[in-house]
N, C-alpha and C positions, 0 to 999 in steps of 0.2 A: 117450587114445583110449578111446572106449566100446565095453566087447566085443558080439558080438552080440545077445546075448539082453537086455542091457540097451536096448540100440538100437531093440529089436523095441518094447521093454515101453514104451519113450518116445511109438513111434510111434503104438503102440495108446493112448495116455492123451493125445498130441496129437489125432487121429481123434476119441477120445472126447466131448473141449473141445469141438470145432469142429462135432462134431455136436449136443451139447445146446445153443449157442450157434444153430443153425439152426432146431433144434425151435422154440427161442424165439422165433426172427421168424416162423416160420412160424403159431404158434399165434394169434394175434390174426384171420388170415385164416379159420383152421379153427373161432374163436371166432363170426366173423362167421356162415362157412357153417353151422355147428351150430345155430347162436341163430335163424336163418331158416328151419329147420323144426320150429320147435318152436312149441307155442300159447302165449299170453298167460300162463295160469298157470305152465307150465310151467318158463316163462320167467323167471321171478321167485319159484322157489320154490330154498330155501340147507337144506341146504347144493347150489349147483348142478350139475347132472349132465355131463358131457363128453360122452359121447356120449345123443343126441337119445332116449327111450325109443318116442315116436311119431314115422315120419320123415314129416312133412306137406308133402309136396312142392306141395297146392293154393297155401301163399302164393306160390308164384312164380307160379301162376295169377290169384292176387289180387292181385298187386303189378301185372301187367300190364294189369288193367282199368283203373287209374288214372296209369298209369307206361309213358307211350309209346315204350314204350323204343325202336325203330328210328326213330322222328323223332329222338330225344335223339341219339343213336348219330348219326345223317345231321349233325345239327348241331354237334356237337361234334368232328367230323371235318372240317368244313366249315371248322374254326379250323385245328383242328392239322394237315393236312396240309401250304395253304400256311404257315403259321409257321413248319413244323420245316425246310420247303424255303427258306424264302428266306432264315430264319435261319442255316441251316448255310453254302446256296452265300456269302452275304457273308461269313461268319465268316470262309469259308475267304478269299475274298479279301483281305480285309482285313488277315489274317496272315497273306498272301503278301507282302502291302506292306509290313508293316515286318519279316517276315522276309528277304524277297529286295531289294528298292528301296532305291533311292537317291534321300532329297529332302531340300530345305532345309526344316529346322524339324522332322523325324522323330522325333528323341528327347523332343523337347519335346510332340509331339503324341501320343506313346508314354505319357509321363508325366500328363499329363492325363486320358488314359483311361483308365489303370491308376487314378486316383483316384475317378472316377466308380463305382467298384467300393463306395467306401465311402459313397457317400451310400443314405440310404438310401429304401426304396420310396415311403416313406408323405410324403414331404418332394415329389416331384414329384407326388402322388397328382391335389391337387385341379387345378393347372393346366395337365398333360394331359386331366383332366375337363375344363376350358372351353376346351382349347385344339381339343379335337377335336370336343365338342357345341356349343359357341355361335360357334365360330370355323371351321368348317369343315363343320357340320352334318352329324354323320356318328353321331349317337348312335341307341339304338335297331340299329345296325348291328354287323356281325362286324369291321368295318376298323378299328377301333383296337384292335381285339383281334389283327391279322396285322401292319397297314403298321410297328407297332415293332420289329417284326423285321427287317424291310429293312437294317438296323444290326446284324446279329449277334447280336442275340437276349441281349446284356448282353456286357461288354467282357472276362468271364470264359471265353466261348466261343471271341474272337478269341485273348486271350492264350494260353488252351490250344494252339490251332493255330500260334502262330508256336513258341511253343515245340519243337513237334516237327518244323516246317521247320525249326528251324535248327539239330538233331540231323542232317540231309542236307547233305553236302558242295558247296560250291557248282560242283566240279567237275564234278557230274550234270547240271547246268543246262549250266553252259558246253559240255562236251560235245556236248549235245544241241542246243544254237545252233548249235556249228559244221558240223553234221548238217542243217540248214538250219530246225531247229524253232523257231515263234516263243515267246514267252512266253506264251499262252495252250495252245498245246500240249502245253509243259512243264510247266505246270502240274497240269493234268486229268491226262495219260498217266504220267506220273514221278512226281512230288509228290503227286498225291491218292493213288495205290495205294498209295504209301510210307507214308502217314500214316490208314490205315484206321483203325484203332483209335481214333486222334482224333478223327477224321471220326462213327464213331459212337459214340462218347461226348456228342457234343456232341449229335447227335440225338435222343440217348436222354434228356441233361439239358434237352432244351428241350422234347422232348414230357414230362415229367413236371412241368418247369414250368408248364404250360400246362394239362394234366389237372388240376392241383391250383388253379388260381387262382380261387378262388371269388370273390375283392375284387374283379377286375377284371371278372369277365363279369356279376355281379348288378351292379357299375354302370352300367356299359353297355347290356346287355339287358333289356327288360322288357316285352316282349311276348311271351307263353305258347307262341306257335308256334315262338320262335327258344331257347329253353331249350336248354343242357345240361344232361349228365348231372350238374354242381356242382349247380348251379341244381333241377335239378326236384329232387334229392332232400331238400330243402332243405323241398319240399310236404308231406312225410312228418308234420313234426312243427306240431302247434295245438295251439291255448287249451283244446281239449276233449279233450286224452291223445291219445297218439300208438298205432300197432299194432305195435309193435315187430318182431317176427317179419315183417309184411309189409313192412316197411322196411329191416329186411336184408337182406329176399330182393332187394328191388332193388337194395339196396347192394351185392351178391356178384355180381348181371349189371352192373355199371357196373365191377367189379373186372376180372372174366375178360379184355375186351379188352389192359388192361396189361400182364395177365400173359402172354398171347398174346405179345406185342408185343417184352416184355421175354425171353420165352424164345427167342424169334428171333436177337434181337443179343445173348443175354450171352456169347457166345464174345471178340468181339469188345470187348462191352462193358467186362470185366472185364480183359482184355487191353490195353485202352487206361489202365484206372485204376491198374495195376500199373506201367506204362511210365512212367505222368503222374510218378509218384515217382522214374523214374528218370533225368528229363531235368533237362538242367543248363541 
């Protein structure tokens, strides 16, 4: 046993860890916000400065002449809302199914899925490209950026959800039948509240999938007015040097919304990542 003042001294040097280990992710962000108000020279003068000596707040002025940012914003929301919706509601369903159902060939179809986990992106890349532009004529369009979602949004979302239904006794369910609730009731009212944490975890890992995927919306998109925020800051950098300072500044307004987003669910968020370790 550890007496107390040793106890104390652990806690303070565990505290300690966990906070310079924060600073550290956090610094790349403060690096971004720093380097966006500073000029050009400034910018690339070493040894470099941490905090800004001029704070030139105009580039955010300047980034916005060129950097439409609330079209970008409208467009890029215009993906991720339905994605993270239809992705989450089938997720869920789908590990309702082979959490709770009964069907012939389940395990087998269980298994198959869980393999598609290992193929990888770049392998179905090109014949989702002609499957949904020369076979379906939908390129140029936000729809093969949402309708792949209708499937759970990758078989890692479903698995996560069944997993934690089947942490839930099936006697909650039965219960709840002999109550006269049908299976869709049971599900939404019982099982989704039970399994919040899941629920947005998987939200949280699909809209970040989806804010990060440059590959799939620069193939898809390429008309100027339908850009996101991947996409347009991408306009930042040419053959004739790029303005650094004003391209941060846009890059730190296309950040703020995530970080919004993400400080909304990390109660939950984290909550569910903790859990995910602990289901069997």
């Amino acid at each position: 046993m550890l007496s107390k003042k040793k106890e104390n001294m652990l806690n303070w040097l565990v505290t300690l860890i966990v906070l310079v280990f924060a600073l550290l992710v956090l610094l790349p962000i403060w690096w971004i916000f720093r380097s966006s108000l500073m000029s050009v020279g400034a910018l690339n003068e070493y040894p470099p400065s941490f905090i800004p000596h001029e704070w030139l707040w105009a580039n955010y002025s300047k980034a916005l002449e060129t950097f439409d940012y609330w079209l970008y914003f409208k467009n890029t929301f215009s993906i991720i809302i339905p994605a993270v919706t239809f992705g989450t509601v089938t997720a869920i369903f789908c590990g309702y199914a082979f959490a709770r159902l009964r069907f012939r060939g389940k395990k087998l179809f269980f298994n198959i899925c869980v393999s598609t986990i290992l193929l990888p992106g770049m392998v179905t890349l090109i014949p989702l490209y002609v499957f949904w532009t020369k076979g379906l004529g939908l390129g140029d369009t936000y729809w093969p950026l949402i309708l792949p979602f209708l499937t759970g949004g990758g078989f890692f979302n479903i698995f996560l959800i069944r997993q934690f239904l089947m942490t839930i006794p099936m006697e909650m369910d039965e219960a709840a039948s002999i109550d006269g609730a049908g299976r869709m009731r049971i599900l939404w009212t019982i099982l989704v509240p039970s399994i919040k944490p899941a629920v947005v975890v998987v939200a949280m890992m699909l809209f970040i999938q989806i804010w990060n995927d440059l590959l799939q919306q620069i193939i898809y998109i390429n008309s100027m007015d339908k850009f996101t925020f991947a996409i347009a800051l991408t306009n930042f950098t040419g053959s004739f040097g790029t303005n650094w300072p004003v391209a941060l500044a846009a890059t730190f307004m296309t950040i703020l919304p995530g970080i919004v987003i993400y400080i909304l669910g990390q109660k939950s968020f984290v909550e569910g990542i903790v859990l995910t370790g602990m289901k069997n």
